[in-house]
N, C-alpha and C positions, 0 to 999 in steps of 0.2 A: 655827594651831599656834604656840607660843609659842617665844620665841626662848631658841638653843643658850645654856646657860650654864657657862663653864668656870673652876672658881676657882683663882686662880694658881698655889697650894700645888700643886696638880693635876701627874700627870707621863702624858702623851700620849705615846707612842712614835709614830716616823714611819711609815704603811701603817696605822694604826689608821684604821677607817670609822666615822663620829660621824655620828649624822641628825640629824632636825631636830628643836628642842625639846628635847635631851637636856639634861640637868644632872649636872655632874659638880663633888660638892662637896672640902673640904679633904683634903690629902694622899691622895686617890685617883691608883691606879696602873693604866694601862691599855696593855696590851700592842699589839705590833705587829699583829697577827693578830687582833686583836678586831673585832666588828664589833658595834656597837652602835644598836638601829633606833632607828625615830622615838616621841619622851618616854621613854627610859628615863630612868631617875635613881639616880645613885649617890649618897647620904648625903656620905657622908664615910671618911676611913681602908678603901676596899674596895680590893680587888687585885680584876682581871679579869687574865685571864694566859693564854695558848693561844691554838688555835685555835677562840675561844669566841663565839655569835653571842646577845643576850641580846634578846630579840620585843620589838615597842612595848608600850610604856609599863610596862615593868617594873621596878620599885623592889629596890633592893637597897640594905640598913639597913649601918651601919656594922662594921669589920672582919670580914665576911665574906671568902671567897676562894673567886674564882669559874674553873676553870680550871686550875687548878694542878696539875701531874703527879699521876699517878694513885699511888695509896699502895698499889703491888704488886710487890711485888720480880722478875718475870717483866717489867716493862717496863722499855726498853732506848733507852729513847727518838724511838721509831716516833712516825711522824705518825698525829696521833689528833686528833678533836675536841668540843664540847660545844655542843647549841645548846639552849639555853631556848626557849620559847616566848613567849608577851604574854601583860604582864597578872600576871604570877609576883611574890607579894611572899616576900624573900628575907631573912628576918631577921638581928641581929645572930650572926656566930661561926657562922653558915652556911659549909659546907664542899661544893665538889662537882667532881666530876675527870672528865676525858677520859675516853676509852675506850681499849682497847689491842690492839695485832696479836691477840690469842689470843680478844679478844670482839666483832671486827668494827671495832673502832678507832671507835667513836661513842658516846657518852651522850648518851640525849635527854630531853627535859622538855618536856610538852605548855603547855598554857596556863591561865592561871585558879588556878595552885597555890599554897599556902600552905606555908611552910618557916621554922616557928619557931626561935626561937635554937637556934642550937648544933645543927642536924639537921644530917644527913650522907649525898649521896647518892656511892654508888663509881661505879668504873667500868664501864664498859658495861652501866650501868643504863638501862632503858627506862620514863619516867613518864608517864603517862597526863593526862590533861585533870583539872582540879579535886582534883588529890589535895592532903591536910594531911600535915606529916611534924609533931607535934607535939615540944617543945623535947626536945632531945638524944636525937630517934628518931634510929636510923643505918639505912644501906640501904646493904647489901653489894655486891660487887660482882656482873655480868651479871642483875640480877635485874630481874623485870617485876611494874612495878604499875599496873594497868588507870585506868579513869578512874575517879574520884569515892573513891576509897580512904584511907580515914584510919588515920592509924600513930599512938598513944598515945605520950604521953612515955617517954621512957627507955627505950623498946623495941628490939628489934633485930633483923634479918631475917638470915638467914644466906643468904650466895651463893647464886646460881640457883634463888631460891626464886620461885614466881610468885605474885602474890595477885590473885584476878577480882574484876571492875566492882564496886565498891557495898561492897565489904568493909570492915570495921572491929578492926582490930589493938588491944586494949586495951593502959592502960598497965603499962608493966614486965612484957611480955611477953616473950620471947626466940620466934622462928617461924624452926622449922626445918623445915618440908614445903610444899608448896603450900596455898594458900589458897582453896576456892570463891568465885566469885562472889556477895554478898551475906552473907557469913558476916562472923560473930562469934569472933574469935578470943582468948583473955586467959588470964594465969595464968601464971607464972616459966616453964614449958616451955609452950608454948602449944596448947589443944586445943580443935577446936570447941566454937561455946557456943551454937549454932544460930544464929539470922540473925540479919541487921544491921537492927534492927524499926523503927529512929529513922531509919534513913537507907532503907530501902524510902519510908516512909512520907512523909518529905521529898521524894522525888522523883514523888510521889505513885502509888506502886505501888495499886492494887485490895485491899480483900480477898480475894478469890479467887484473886489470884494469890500475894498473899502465903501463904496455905491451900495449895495448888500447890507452891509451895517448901517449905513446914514438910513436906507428905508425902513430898516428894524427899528431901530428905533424911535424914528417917527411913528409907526405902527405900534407901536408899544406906549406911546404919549398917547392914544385916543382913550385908554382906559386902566382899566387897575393892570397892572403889570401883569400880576400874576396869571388874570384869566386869560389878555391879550396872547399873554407867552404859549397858554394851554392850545391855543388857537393857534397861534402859529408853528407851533411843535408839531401839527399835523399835516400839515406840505411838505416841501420836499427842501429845507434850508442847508445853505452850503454850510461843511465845517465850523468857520468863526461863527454864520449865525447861529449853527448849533449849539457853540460853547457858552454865548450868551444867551441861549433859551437854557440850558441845564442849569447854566446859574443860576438863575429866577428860578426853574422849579425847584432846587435842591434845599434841603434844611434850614430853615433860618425862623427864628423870629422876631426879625427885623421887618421893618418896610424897604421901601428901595428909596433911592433920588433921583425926582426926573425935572423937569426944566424949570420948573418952579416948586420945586420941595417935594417932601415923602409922598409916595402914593400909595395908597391903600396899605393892608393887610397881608402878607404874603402867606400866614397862615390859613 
């Protein structure tokens, strides 16, 4: 492990937890309540601020802010907190907040993710393993995005939206419904564009299963999602299609997006 380095410019708050091998470069600001594991590395100019815990060895690029009260006029200054995972590179002009009394008081971030300049995740956001937020994607606030999910530039997810495993948000898209697993979503109002065929394929999905999905989801466009799903949850679907039938049934009061906009009511 390589040794802590802290540059003087640096401002440490007293009860902040530094591991080992961290680096913390010029005029970085690091709150009381931080906790910072082993080889993270601050740039330079970052604020860390909360109760924010950021996983080893996770880089975070200059003037980002990491931590910083949540941007919702219902918080009141309840204790809330933010933990990263390892491994998270955290671009410049990166923004990401706590969570608050009304969405469980937690924002999390798995491991392995990428967070180009200027992306934005809210509060009591839940992010999954290996997601990309491409430059200046926003992520509203309570909203869930699964592992492996990439957000196009410019784009924007509206509150309590959820997007499943494998999904791929184009850019300058606006996504206001839920998002299948492995879908394709793009377009200034965003509608399904069928699957996610570079990132099945990446992770090296079958063709037969990827075949499996293309008819799920056409099967799924004849009607409301949610009762098509009930219907099809009663045969015999491989794995993936499983994981996209549990989708649609599981909690949400959103609608979905399918080739031409929201469908139905999923409640």
């Amino acid at each position: 492990m390589r040794e802590t380095v802290i540059h003087p410019s640096a401002v440490i708050e007293p009860g902040a937890q530094i591991g080992q091998g961290v680096g913390i470069g010029p005029f970085c600001h690091v709150g009381a309540e931080v906790r910072l594991d082993d080889g993270v590395v601050l740039k330079s100019h970052v604020v860390v601020t909360g109760d924010t815990e950021l996983g080893a060895e996770t880089v975070v690029f200059p003037f980002a802010s990491v931590g910083e009260v949540p941007q919702d006029l219902k918080f009141k200054g309840e204790k809330s907190r933010l933990v990263i995972g390892a491994r998270n590179r955290i671009r410049e002009y990166v923004t990401m907040n706590p969570g608050t009394e009304g969405g469980g008081g937690l924002t999390q971030v798995g491991d392995d993710g990428l967070f180009m300049a200027g992306a934005h995740v809210a509060h009591d956001c839940r992010i999954g393993n290996r997601v990309i937020l491409v430059n200046n994607a926003s992520v509203a606030g309570h909203c869930v995005l699964e592992d492996d999910v990439i957000v196009g530039g410019l784009s924007g997810v509206h509150q309590f939206v959820r997007i499943g495993r494998g999904a791929m948000i184009g850019a300058v898209t606006m996504v206001t419904a839920d998002v299948i697993p492995f879908g394709l979503v793009q377009g200034p109002r965003g509608h399904l564009d069928g699957l996610n065929l570079v990132g099945l394929k990446r992770r090296g999905a079958s063709r037969a299963d990827i075949a499996a999905l293309r008819d799920l989801v056409a099967a799924l466009g004849q009607g409301s999602f949610r009762e098509s799903a009930r219907q099809l949850a009663e045969g015999d679907p491989g794995a993936m299609e499983r994981e996209v039938l549990d989708f649609i049934l599981g909690p949400s009061d959103r609608s979905f997006l399918a080739p031409h906009g929201p469908v139905g009511n999923p409640g």
